[in-house]
PDB file with one MODEL, atoms N, CA, C and O in Angstrom:
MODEL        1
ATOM      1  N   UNK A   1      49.481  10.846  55.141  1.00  0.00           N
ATOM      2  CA  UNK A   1      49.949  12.176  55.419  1.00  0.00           C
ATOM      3  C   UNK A   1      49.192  13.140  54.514  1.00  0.00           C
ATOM      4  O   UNK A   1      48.807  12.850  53.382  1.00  0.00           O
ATOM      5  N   UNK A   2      49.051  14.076  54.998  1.00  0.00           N
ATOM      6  CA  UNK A   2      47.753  14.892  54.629  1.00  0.00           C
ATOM      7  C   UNK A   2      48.895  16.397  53.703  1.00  0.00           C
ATOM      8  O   UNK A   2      49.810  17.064  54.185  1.00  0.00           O
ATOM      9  N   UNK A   3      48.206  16.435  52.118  1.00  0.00           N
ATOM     10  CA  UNK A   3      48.995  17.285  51.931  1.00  0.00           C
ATOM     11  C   UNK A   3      48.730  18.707  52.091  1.00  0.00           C
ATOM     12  O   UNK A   3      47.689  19.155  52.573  1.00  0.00           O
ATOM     13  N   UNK A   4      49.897  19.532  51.586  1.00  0.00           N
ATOM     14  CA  UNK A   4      49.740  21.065  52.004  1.00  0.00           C
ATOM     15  C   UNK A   4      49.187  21.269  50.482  1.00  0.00           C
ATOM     16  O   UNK A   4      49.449  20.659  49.446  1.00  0.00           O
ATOM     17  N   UNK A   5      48.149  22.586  50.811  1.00  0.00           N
ATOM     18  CA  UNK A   5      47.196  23.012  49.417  1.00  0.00           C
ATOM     19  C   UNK A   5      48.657  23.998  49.091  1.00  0.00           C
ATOM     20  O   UNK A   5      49.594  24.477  49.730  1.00  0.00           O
ATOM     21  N   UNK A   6      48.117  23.936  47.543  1.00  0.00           N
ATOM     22  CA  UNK A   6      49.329  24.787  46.657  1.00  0.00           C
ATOM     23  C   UNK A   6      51.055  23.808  46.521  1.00  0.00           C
ATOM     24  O   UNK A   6      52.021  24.262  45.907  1.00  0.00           O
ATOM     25  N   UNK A   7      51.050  22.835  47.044  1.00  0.00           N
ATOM     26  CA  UNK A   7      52.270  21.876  46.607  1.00  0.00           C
ATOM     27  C   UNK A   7      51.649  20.411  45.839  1.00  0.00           C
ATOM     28  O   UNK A   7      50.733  19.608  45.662  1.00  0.00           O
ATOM     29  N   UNK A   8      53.344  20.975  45.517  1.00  0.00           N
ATOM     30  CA  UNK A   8      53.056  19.082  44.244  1.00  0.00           C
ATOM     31  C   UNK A   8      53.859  18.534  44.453  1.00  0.00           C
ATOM     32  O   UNK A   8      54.749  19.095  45.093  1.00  0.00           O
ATOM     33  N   UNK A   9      53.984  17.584  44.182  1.00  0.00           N
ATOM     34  CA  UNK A   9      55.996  16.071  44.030  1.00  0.00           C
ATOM     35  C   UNK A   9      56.457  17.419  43.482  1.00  0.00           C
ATOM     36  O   UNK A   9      57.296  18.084  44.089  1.00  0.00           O
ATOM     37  N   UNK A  10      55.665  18.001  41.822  1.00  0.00           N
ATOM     38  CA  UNK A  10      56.761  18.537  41.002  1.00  0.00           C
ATOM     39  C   UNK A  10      57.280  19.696  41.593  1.00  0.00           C
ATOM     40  O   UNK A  10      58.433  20.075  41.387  1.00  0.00           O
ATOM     41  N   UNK A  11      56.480  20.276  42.319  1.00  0.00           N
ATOM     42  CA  UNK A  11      57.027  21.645  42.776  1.00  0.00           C
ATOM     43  C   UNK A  11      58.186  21.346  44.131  1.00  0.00           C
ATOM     44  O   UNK A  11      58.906  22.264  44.524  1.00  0.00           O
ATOM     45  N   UNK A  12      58.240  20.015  44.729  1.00  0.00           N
ATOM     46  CA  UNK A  12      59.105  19.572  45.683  1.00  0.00           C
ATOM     47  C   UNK A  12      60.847  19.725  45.046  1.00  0.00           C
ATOM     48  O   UNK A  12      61.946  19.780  45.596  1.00  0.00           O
ATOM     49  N   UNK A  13      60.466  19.747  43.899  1.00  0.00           N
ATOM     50  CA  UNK A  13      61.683  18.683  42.911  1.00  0.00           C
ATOM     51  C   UNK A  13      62.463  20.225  42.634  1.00  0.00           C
ATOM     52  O   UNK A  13      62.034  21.378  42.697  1.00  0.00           O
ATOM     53  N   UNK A  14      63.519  19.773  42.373  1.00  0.00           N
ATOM     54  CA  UNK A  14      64.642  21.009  41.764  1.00  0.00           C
ATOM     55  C   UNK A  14      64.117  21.157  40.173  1.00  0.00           C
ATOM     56  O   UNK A  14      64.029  20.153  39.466  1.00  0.00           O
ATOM     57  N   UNK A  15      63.787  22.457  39.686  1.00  0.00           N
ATOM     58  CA  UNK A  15      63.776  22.935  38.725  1.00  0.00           C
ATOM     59  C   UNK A  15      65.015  22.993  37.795  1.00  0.00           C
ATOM     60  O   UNK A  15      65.991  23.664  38.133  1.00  0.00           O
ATOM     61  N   UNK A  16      64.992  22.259  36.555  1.00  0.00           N
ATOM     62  CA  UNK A  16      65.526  22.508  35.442  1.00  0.00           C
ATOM     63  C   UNK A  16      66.865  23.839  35.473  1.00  0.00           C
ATOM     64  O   UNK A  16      66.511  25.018  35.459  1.00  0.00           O
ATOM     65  N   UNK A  17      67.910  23.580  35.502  1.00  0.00           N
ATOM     66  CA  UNK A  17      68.467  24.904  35.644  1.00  0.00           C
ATOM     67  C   UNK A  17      69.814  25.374  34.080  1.00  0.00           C
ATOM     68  O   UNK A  17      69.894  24.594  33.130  1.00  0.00           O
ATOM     69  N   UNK A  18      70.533  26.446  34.116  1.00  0.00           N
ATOM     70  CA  UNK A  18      70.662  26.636  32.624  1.00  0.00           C
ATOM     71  C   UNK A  18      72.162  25.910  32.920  1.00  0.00           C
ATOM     72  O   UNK A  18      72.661  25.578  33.995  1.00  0.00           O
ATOM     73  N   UNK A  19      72.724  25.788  31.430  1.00  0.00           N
ATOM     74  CA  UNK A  19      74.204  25.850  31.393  1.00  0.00           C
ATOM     75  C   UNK A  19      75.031  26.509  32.077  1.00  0.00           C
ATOM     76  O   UNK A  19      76.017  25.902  32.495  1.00  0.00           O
ATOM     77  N   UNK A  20      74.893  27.742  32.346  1.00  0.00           N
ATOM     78  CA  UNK A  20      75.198  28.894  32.909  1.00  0.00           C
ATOM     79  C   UNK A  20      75.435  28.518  34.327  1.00  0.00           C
ATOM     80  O   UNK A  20      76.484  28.378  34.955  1.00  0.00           O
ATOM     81  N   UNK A  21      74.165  28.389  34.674  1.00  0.00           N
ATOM     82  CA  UNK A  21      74.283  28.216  36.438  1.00  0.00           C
ATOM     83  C   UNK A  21      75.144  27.101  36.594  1.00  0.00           C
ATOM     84  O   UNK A  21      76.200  27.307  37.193  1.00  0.00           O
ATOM     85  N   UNK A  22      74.861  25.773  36.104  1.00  0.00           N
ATOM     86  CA  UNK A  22      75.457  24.673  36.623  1.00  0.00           C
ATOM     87  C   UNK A  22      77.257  24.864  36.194  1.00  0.00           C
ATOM     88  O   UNK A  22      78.054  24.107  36.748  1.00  0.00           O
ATOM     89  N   UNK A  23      77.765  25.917  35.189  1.00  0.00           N
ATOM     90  CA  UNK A  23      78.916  26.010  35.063  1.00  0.00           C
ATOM     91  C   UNK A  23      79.606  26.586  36.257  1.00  0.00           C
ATOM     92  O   UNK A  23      80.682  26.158  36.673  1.00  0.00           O
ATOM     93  N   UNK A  24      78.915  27.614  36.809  1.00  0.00           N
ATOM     94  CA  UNK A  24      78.866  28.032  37.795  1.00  0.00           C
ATOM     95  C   UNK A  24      79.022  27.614  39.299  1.00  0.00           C
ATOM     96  O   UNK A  24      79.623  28.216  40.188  1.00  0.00           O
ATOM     97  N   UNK A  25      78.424  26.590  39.353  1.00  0.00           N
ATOM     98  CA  UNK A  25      78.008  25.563  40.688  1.00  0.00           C
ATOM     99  C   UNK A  25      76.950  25.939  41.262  1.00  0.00           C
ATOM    100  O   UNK A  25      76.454  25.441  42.273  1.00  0.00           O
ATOM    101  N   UNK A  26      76.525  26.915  40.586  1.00  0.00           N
ATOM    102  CA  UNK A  26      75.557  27.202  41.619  1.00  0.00           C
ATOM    103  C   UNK A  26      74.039  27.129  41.193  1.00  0.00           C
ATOM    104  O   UNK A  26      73.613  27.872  40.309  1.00  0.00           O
ATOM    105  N   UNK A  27      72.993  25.948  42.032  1.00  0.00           N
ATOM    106  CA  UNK A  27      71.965  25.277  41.805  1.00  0.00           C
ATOM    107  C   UNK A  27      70.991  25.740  42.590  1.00  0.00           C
ATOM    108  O   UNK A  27      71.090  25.859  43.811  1.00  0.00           O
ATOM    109  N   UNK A  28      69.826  26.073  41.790  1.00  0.00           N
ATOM    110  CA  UNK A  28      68.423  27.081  42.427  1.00  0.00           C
ATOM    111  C   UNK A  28      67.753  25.410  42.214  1.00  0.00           C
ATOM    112  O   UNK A  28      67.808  24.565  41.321  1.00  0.00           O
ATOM    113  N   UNK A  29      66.959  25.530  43.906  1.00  0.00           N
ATOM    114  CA  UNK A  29      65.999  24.449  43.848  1.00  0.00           C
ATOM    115  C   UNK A  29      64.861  25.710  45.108  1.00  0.00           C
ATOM    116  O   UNK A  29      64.896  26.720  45.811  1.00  0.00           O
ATOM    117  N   UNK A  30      63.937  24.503  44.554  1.00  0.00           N
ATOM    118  CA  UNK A  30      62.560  24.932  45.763  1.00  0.00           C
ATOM    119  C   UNK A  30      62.590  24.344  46.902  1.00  0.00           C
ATOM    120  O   UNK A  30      62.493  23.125  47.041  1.00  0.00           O
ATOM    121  N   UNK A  31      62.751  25.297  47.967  1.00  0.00           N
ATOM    122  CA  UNK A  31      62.487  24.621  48.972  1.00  0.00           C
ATOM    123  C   UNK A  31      61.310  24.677  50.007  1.00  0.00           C
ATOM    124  O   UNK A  31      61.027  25.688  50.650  1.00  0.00           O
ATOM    125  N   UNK A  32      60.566  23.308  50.105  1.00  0.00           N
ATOM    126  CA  UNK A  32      59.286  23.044  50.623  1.00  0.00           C
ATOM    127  C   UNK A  32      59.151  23.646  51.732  1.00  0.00           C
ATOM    128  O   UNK A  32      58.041  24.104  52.005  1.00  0.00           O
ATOM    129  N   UNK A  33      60.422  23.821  52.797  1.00  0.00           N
ATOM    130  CA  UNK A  33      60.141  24.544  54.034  1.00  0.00           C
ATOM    131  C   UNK A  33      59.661  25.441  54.251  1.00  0.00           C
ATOM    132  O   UNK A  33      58.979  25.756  55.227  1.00  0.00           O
ATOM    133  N   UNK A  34      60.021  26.140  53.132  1.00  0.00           N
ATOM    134  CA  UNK A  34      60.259  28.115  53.123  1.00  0.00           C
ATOM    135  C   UNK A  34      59.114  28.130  52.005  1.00  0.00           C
ATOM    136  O   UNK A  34      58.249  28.952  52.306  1.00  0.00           O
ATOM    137  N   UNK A  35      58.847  27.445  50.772  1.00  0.00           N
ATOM    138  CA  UNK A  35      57.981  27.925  50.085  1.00  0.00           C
ATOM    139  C   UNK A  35      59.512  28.835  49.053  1.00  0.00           C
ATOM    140  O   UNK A  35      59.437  28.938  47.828  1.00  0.00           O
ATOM    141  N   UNK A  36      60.420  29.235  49.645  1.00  0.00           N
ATOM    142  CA  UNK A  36      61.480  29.890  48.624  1.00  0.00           C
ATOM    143  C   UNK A  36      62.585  29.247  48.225  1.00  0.00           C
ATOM    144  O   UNK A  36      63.201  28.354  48.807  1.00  0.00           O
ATOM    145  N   UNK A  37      62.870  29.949  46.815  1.00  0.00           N
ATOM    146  CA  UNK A  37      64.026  29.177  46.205  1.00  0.00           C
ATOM    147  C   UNK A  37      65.300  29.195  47.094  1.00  0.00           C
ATOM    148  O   UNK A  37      65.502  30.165  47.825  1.00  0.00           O
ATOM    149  N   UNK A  38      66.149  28.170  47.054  1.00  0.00           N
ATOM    150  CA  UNK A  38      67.360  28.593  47.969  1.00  0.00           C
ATOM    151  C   UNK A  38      68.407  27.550  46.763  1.00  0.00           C
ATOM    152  O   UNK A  38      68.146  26.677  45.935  1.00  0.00           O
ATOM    153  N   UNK A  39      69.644  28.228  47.240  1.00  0.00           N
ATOM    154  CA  UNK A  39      70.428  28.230  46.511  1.00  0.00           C
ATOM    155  C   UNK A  39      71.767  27.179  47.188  1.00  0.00           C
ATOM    156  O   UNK A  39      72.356  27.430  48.239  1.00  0.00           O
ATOM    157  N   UNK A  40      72.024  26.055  46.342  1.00  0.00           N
ATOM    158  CA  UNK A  40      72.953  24.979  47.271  1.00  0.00           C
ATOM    159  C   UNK A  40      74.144  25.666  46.366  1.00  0.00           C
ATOM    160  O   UNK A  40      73.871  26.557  45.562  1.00  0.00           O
ATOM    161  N   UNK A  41      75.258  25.266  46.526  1.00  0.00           N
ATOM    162  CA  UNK A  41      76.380  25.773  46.201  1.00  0.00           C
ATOM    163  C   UNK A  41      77.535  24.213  45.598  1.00  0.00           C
ATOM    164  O   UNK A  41      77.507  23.425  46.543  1.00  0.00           O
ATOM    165  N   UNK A  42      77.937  23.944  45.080  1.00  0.00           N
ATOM    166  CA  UNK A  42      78.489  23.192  44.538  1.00  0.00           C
ATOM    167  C   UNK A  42      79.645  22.828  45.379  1.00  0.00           C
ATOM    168  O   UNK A  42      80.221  23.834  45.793  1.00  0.00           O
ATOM    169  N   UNK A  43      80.457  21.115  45.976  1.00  0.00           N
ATOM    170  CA  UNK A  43      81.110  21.239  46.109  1.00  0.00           C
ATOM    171  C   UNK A  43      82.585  21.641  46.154  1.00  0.00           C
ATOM    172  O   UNK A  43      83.375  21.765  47.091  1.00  0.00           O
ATOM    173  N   UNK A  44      82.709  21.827  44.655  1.00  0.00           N
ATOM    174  CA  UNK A  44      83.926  22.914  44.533  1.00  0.00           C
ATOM    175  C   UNK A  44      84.285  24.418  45.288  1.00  0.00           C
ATOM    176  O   UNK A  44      85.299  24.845  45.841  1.00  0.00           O
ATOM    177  N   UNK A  45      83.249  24.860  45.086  1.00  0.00           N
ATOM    178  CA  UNK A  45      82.867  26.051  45.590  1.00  0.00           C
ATOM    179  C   UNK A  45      83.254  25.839  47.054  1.00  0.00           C
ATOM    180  O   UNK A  45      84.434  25.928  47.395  1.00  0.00           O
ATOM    181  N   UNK A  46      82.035  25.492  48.138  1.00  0.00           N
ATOM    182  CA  UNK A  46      82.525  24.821  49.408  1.00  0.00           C
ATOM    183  C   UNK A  46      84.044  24.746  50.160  1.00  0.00           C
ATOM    184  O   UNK A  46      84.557  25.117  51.216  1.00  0.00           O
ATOM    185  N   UNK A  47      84.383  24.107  49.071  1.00  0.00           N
ATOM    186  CA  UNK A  47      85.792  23.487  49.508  1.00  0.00           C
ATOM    187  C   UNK A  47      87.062  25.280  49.250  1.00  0.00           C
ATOM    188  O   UNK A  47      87.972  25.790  49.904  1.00  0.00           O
ATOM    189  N   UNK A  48      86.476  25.545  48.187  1.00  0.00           N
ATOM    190  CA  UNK A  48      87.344  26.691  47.759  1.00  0.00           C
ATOM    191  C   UNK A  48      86.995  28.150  49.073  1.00  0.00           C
ATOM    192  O   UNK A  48      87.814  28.952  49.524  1.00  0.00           O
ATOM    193  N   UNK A  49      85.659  28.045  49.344  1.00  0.00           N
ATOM    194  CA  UNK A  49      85.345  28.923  50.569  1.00  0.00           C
ATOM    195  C   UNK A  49      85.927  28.498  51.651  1.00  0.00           C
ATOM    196  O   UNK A  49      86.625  29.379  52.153  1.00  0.00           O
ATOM    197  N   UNK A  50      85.929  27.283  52.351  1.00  0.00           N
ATOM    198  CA  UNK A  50      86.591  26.601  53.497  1.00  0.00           C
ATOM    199  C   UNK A  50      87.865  27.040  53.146  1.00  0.00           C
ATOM    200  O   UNK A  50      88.108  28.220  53.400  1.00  0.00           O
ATOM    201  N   UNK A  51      88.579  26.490  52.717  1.00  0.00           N
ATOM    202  CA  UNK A  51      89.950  26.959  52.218  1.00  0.00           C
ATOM    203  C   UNK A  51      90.375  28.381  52.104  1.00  0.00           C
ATOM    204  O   UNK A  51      91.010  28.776  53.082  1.00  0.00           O
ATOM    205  N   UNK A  52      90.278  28.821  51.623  1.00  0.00           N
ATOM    206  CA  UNK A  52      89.457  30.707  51.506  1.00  0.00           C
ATOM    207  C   UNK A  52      90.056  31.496  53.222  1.00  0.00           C
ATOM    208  O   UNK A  52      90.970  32.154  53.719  1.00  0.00           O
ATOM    209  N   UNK A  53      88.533  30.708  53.593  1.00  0.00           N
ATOM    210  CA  UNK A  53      88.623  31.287  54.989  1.00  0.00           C
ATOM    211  C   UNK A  53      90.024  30.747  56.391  1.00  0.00           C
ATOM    212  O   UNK A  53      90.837  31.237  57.175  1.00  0.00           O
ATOM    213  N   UNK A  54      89.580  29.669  55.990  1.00  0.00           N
ATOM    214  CA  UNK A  54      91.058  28.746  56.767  1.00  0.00           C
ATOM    215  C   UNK A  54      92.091  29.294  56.218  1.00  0.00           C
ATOM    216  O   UNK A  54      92.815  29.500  57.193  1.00  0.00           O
ATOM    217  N   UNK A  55      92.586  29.630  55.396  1.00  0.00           N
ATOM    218  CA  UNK A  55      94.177  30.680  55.411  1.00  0.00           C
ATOM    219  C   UNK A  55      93.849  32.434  55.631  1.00  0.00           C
ATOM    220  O   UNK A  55      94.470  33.425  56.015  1.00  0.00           O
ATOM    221  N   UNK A  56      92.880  32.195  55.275  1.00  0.00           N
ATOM    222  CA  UNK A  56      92.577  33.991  55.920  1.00  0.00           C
ATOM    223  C   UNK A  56      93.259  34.231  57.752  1.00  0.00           C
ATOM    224  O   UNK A  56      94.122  34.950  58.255  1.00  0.00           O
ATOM    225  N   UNK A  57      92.234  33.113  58.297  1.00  0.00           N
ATOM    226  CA  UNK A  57      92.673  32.794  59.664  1.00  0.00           C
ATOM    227  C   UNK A  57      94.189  32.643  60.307  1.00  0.00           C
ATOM    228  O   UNK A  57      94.718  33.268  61.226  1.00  0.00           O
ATOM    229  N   UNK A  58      94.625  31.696  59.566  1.00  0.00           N
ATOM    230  CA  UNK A  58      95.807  31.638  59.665  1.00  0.00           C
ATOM    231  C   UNK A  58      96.899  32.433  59.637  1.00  0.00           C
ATOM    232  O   UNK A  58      97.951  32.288  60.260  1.00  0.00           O
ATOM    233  N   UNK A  59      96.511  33.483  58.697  1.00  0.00           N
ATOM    234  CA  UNK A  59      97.317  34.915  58.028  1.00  0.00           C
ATOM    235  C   UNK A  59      97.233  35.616  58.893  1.00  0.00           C
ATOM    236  O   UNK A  59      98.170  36.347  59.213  1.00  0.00           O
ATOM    237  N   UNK A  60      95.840  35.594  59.658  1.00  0.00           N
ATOM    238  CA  UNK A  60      95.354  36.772  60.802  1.00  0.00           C
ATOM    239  C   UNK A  60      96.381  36.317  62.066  1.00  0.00           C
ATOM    240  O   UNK A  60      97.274  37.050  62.492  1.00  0.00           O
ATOM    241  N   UNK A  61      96.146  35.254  62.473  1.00  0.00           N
ATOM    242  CA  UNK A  61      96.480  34.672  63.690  1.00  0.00           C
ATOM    243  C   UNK A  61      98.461  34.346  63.218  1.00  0.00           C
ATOM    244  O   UNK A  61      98.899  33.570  64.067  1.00  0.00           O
ATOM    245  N   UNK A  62      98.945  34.512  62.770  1.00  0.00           N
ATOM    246  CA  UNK A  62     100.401  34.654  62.198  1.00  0.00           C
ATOM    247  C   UNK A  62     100.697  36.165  61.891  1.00  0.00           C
ATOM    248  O   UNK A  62     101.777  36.641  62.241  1.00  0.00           O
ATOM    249  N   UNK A  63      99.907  36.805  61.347  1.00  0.00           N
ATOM    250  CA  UNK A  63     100.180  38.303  61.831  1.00  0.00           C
ATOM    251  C   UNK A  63     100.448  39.145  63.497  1.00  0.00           C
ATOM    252  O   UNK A  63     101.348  39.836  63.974  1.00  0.00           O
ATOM    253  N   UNK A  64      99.094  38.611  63.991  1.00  0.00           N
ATOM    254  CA  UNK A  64      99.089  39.331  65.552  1.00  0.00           C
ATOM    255  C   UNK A  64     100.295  38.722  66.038  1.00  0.00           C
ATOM    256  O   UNK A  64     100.929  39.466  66.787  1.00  0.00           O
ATOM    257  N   UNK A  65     100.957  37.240  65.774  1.00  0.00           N
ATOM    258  CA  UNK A  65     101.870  36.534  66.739  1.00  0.00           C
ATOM    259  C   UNK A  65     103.104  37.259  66.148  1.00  0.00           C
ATOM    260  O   UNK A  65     103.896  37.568  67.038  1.00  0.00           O
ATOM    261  N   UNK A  66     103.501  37.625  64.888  1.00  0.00           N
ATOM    262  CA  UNK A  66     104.610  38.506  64.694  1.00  0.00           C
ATOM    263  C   UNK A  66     104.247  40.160  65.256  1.00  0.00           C
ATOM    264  O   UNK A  66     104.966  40.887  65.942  1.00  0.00           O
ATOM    265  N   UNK A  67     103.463  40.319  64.934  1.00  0.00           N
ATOM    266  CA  UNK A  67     103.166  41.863  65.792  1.00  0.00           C
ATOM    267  C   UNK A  67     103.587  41.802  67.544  1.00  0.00           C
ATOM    268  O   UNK A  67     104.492  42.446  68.073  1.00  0.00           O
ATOM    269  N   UNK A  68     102.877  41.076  68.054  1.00  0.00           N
ATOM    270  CA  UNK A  68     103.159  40.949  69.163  1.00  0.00           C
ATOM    271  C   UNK A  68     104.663  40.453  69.971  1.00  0.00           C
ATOM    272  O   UNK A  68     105.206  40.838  71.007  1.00  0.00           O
ATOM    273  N   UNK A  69     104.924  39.680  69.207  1.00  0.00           N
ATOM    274  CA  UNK A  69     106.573  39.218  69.535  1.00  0.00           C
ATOM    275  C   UNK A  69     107.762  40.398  69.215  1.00  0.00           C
ATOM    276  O   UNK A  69     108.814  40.552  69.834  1.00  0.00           O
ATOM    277  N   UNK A  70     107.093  41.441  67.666  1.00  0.00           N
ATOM    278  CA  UNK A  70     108.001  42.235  67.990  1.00  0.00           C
ATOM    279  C   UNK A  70     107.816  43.250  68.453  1.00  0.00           C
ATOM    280  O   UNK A  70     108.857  43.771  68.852  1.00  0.00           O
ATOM    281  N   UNK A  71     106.691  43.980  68.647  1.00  0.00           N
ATOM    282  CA  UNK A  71     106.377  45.009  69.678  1.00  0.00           C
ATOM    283  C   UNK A  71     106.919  44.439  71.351  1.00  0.00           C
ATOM    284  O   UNK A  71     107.584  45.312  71.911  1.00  0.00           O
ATOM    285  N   UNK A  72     106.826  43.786  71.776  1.00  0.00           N
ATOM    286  CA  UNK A  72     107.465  42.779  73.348  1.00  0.00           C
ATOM    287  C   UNK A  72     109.269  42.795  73.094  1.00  0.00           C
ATOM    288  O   UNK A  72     110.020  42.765  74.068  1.00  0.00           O
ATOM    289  N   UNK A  73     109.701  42.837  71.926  1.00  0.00           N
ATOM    290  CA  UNK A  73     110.861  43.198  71.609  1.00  0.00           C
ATOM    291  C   UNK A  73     111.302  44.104  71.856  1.00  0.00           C
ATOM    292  O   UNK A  73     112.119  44.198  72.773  1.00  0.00           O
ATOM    293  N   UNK A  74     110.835  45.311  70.965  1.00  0.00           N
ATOM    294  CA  UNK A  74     111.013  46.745  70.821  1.00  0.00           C
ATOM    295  C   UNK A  74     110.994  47.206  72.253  1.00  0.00           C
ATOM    296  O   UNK A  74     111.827  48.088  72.461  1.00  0.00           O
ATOM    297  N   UNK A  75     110.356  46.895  73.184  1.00  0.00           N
ATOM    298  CA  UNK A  75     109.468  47.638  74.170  1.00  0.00           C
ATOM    299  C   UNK A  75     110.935  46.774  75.297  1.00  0.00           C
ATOM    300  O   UNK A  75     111.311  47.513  76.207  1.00  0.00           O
ATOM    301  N   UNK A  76     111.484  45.717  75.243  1.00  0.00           N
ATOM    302  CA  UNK A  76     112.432  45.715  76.051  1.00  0.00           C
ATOM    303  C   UNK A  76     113.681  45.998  75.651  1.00  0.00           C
ATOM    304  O   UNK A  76     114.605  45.875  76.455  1.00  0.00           O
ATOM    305  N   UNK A  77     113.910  46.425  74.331  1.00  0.00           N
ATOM    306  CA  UNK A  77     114.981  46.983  73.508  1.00  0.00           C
ATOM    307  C   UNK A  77     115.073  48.432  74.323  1.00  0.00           C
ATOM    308  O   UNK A  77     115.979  48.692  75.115  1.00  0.00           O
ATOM    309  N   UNK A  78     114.065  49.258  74.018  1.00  0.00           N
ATOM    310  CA  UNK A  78     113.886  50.308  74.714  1.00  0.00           C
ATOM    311  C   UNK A  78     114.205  50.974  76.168  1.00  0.00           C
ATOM    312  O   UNK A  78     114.725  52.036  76.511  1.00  0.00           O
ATOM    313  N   UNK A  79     113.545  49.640  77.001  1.00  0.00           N
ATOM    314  CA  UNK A  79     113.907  50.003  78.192  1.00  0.00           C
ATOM    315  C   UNK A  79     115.149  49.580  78.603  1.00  0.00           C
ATOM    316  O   UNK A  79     115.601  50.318  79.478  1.00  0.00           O
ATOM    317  N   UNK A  80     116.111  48.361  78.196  1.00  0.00           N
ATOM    318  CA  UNK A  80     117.629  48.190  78.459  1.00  0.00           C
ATOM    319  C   UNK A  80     118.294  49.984  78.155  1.00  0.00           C
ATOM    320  O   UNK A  80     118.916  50.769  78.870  1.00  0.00           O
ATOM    321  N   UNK A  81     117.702  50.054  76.558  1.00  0.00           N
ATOM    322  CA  UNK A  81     118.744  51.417  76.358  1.00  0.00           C
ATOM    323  C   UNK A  81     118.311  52.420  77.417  1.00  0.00           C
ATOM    324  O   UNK A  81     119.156  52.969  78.126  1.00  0.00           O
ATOM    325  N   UNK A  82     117.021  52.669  77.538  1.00  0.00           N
ATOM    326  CA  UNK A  82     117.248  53.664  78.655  1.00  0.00           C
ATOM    327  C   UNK A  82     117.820  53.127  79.988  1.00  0.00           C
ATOM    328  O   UNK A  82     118.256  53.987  80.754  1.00  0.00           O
ATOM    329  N   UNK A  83     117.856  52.409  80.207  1.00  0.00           N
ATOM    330  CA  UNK A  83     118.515  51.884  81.574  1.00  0.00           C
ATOM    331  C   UNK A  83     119.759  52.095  81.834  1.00  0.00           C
ATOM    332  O   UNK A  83     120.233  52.268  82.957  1.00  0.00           O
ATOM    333  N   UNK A  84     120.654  52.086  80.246  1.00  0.00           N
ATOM    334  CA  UNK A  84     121.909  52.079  80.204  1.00  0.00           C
ATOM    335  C   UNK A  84     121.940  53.126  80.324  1.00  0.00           C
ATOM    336  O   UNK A  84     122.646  53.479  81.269  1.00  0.00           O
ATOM    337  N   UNK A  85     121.340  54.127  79.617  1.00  0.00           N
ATOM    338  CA  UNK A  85     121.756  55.766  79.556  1.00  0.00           C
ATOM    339  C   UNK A  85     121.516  56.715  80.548  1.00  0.00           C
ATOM    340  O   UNK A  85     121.832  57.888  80.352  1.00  0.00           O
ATOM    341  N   UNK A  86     120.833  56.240  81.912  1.00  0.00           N
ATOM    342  CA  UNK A  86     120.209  56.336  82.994  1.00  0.00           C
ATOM    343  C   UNK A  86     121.572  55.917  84.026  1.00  0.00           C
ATOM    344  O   UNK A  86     121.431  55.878  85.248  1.00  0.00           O
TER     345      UNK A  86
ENDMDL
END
């Protein structure tokens, strides 16, 4: 396999990164595809975003179903009383 000019193994390889970042989770490597650094994210992280978003959803979709059940309420609350007063 014939290599690409301007790459090495070493430049393939994840660069050395600080205390800092890895406290963080979050890991700068090179990536050969792009030629740019990209950034993987730690499984903690991951799991805390999934999670994150999955009750966001849930909150959303449990909101509209109480909105909607009681607006469908209100709205035949309404029309009995006028019916009666009619």
């Amino acid at each position: 396999m014939a290599k690409k000019p301007g790459f090495s193994a070493a430049a393939s390889q994840a660069p050395p990164c600080s205390r800092d970042e890895a406290a963080e989770g979050i890991i700068f490597s090179h990536d050969p595809k792009t030629g740019f650094l990209s950034r993987r994210w730690s499984l903690a992280w991951r799991l805390a975003a999934t999670f994150l978003l999955t009750t966001l959803l849930i909150v959303l979709a449990l909101s509209a179903v109480v909105y909607l059940s009681t607006a469908f309420y209100l709205d035949g609350q309404l029309k009995a009383e006028l019916t009666a007063q009619a």
